[in-house]
C-alpha positions in Angstrom: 19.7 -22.8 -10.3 15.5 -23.0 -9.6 14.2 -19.7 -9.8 11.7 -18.8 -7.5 7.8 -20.4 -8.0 4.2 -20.6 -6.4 3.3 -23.9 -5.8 -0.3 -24.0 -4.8 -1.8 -20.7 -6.1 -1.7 -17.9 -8.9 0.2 -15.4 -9.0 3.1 -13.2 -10.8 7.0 -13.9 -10.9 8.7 -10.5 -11.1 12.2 -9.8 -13.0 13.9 -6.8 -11.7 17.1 -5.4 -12.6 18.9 -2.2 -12.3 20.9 -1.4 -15.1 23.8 0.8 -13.5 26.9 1.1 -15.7 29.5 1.1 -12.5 28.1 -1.9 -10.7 27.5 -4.5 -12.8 26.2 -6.9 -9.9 23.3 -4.6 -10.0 22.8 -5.4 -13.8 21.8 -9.4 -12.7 17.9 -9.7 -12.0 16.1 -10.3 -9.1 13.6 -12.2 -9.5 10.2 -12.4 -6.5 6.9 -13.9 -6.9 4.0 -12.8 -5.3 0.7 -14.9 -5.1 -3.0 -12.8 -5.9 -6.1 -13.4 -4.5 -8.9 -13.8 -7.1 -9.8 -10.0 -5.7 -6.5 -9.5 -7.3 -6.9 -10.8 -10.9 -10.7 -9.6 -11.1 -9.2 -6.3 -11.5 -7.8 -7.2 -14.7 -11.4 -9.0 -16.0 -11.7 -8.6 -19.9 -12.6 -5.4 -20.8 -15.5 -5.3 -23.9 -13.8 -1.6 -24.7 -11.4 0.1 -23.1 -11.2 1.2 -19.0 -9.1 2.3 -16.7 -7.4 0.4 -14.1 -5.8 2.8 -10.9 -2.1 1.4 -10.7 -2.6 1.4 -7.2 -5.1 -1.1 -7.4 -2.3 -3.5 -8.9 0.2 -2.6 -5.5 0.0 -6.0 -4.3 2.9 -7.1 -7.2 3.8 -3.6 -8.7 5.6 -3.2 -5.5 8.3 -5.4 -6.3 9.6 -2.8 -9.2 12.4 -1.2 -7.2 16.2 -2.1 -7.0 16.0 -4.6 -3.9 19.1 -5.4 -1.9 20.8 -2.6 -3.5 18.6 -0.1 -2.6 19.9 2.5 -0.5 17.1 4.0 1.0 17.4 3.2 4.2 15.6 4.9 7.2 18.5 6.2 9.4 17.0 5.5 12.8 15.7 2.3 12.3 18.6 1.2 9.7 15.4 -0.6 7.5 15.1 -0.3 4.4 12.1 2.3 2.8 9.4 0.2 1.2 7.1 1.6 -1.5 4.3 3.5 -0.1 2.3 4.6 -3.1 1.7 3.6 -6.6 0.1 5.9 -8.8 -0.9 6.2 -12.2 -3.8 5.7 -14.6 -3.5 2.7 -16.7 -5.6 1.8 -19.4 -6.5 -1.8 -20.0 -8.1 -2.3 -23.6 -8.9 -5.2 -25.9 -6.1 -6.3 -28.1 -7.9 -8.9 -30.6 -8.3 -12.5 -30.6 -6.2 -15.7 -32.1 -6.3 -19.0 -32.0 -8.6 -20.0 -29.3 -7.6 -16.8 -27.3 -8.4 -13.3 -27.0 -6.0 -10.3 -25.6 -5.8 -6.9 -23.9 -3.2 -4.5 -23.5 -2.7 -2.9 -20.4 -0.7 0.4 -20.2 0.5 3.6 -18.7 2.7 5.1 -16.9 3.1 4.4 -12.9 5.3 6.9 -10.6 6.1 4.4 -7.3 6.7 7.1 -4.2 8.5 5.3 -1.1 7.8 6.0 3.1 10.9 8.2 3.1 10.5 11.8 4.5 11.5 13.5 1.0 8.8 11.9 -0.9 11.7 10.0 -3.4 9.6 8.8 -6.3 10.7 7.2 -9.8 8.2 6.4 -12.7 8.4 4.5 -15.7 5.9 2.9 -18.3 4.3 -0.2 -18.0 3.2 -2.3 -20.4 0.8 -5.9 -20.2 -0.4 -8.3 -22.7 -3.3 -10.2 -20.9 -4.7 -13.6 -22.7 -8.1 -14.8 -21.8 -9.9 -17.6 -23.2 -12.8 -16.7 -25.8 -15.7 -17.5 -23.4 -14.3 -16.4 -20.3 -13.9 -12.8 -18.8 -10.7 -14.2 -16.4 -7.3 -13.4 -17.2 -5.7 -17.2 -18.2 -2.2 -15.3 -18.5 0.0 -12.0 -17.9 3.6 -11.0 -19.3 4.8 -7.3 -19.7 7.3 -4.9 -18.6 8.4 -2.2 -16.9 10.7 0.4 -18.1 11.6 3.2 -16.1 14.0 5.6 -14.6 15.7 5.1 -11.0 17.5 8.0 -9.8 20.6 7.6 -7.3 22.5 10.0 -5.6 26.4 10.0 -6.2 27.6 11.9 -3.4 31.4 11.3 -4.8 30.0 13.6 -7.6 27.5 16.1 -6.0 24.7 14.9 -8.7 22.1 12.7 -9.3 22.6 9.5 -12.0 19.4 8.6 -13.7 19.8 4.6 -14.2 17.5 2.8 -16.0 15.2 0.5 -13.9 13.5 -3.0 -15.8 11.5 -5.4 -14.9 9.2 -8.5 -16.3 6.2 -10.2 -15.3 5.0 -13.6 -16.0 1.8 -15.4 -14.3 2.1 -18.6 -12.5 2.1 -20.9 -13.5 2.2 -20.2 -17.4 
């Protein structure tokens, strides 16, 4: 198995996995990678104290953090699945001290992702980043972090609403 890559730019691979107790296929990761524009990555530039970063402004690969191919949200017209419409949330992206030839920041928050369905679903979670920039450089050389949030899905067998726990992990390409 070869996961998925980016072969001639930057970008981030994306780890997704739902983790519902009564269908374990759901529990295996899917894994997407999305390339960034240097717009993209600017937005996570060094910061000499700490700043906020909208999570919006991150969509472009935030947007993968939903239960795909599993996900039930389905427009019943058009039979196509709801994609995420709105990312919100403050995050704060702070330095995080240096070592070794490197220098960090954290970035952090909490993120509520809203999709185009009529009933305005929505799930949050918290996010967390380590970035590693080189000691003379404001650009970011490296990303990994998580998401951990909460996914809630209907059971209609039950009449109530299961709140499964929703993961994910970033990693820049290449390393």
């Amino acid at each position: 198995m070869k996961l998925p890559d980016l072969d001639n730019s930057r970008g981030v691979r994306i780890f997704v996995s739902l983790k519902d107790d009564r269908m374990k296929a759901y529990q295996a990761p899917v894994v997407e990678v999305v390339p960034l524009t240097e717009q993209d990555w600017k937005k996570l530039d060094y910061p000499d104290e700490k700043r906020s970063v909208p999570a919006a402004a991150l969509a472009s690969w935030l947007s993968q953090v939903y239960p795909p191919g599993m996900m039930e949200r389905t427009n019943p017209r058009t039979k196509l699945v709801y994609k995420i419409k709105t990312i919100e949330g403050k995050l704060a992206l702070a330095p995080a001290g240096t070592r070794n030839g490197h220098r960090f920041a954290l970035l952090s928050g909490t993120i509520r992702f809203t999709d185009e369905g009529p009933d305005k679903f929505s799930y949050e979670g918290q996010l967390e980043v380590v970035l590693t920039y080189p000691l003379d450089d404001v650009n970011v050389k490296t990303l990994q972090g998580v998401f951990d949030g909460i996914y809630p899905r209907y059971d209609r067998m039950h009449d109530r609403t299961r709140l499964l726990p929703l993961q994910a992990a970033f990693e820049s390409r290449p390393s």
